[in-house]
C-alpha positions in Angstrom: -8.2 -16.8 0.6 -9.1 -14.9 3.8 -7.3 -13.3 6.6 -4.3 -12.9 4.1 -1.6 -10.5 3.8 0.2 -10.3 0.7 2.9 -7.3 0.2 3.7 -6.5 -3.6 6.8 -4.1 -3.5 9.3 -3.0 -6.1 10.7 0.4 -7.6 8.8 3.1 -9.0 6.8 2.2 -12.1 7.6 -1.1 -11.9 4.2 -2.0 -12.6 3.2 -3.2 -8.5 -0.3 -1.3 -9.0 -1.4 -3.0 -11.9 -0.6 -6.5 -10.8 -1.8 -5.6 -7.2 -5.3 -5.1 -8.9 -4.8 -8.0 -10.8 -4.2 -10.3 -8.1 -7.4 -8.2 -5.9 -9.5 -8.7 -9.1 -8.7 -12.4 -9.1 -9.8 -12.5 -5.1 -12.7 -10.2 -4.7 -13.8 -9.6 -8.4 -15.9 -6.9 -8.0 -16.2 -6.7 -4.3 -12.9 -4.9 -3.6 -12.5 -2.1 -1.1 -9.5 0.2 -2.3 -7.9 2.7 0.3 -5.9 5.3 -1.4 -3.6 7.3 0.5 -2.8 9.7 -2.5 -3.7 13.5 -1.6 -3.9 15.9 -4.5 -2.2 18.4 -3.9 -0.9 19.2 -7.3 -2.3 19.1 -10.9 0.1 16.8 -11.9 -0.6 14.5 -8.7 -4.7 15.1 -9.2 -4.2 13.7 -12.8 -2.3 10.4 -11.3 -5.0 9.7 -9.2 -7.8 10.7 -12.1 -6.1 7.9 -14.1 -5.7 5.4 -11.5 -8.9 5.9 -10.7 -9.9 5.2 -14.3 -8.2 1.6 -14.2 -9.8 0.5 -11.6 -12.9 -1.2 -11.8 -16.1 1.0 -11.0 -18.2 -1.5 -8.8 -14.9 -1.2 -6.3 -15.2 0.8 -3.2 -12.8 3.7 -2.4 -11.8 5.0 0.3 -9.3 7.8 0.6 -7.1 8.0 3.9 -3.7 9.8 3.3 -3.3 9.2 7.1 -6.6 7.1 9.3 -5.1 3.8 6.9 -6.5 1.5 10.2 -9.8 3.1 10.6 -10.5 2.7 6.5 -9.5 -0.4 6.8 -12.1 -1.0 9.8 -14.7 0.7 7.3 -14.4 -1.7 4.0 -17.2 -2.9 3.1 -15.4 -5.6 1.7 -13.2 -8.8 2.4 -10.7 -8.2 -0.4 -9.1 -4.6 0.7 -6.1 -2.9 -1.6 -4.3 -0.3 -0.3 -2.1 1.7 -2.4 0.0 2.6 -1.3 2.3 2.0 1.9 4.9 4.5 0.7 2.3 7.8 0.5 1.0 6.4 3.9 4.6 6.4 5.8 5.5 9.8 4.1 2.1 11.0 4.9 2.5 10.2 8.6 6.0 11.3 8.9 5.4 14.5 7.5 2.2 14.8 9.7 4.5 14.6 12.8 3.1 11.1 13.7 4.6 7.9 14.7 5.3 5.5 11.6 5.2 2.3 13.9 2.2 2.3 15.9 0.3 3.5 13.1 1.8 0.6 10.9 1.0 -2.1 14.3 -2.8 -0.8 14.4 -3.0 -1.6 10.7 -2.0 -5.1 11.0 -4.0 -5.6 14.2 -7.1 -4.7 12.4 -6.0 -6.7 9.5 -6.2 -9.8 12.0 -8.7 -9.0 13.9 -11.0 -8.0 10.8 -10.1 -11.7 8.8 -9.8 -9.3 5.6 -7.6 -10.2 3.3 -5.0 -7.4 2.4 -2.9 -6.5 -0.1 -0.4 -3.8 0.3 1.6 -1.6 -2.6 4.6 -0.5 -1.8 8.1 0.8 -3.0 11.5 -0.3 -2.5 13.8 1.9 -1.1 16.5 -0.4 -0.2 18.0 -0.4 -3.7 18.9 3.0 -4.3 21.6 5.6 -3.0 22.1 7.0 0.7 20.3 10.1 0.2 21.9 13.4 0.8 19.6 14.9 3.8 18.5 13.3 6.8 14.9 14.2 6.2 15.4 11.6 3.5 17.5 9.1 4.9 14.7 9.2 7.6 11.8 8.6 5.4 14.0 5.4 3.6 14.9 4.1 7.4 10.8 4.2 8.4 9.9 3.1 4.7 12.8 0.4 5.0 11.5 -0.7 8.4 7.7 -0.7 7.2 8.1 -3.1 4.5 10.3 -5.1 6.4 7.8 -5.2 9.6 4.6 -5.9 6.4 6.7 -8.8 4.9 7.3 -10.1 8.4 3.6 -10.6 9.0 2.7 -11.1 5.0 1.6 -14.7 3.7 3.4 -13.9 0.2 5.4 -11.0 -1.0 6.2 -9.8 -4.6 8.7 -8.3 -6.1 7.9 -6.7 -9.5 10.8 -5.7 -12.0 10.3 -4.3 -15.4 6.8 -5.3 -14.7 7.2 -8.8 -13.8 6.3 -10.2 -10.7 8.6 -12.7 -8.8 7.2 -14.2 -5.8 10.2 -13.5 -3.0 7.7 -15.4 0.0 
């Protein structure tokens, strides 16, 4: 499968990381490139990415862009490319004081210009409560829109619930 998107979405510890490898694994064995948009910038948040990083198989590449997402992308050595995950990227970007949906169009323009396939993590925020403060209502409008523009563009999308995946696209 190349040039693919596929967009694996669902609430928060829903299991989407583990099948998103899964389904990477199953494409690119062990010639995966992983962008990780994580920044540790807490002990707890350090020790997420320690174990994640643990899970994932050590022949994959890694590369870690909390916010340069397209240019990583660019840089995979690989044709099978994971990137986990959308939601750190968007928040990453908004609270960087840049623009969600350029960002988000240059990532898919290099996605189709590269011919890498791509599979994106994400969360779904559409589920939940309006929150209380607009900073948040504004981060669940851009992550809303982001997923929404990704699934647009995506060949298949997931949903995972209780850590089962049902194919939505």
């Amino acid at each position: 499968m190349q040039n693919h998107l596929l967009l694996i979405t669902g609430g928060a510890r829903a299991g989407k990381s583990r099948f998103a490898q899964a389904q990477a694994w199953a494409l690119g064995q062990e010639r995966v490139s992983f962008i990780a948009t994580a920044q540790p910038l807490d002990e707890e948040m350090r020790q997420r990415i320690a174990q994640h990083r643990a899970e994932r198989p050590p022949a994959w590449e890694t590369l870690e862009a909390p916010l340069e997402v397209p240019q990583a992308l660019e840089r995979a050595r690989h044709g099978v490319v994971l990137l986990d995950c959308l939601t750190l990227w968007v928040s990453n970007l908004m609270l960087a004081g840049l623009e969600v949906e350029p960002a988000l169009e240059h990532l898919l323009a290099v996605r189709a210009q590269t011919g890498k396939t791509l599979l994106v993590v994400t969360n779904e925020v559409g589920l939940g409560i309006v929150p209380d403060n607009p900073l948040a209502r504004r981060y669940r409008d851009l992550l809303g829109a982001a997923n929404a523009r990704v699934a647009q563009e995506a060949q298949r999308v997931y949903l995972l619930v209780a850590g089962i995946p049902l194919q939505i696209k």
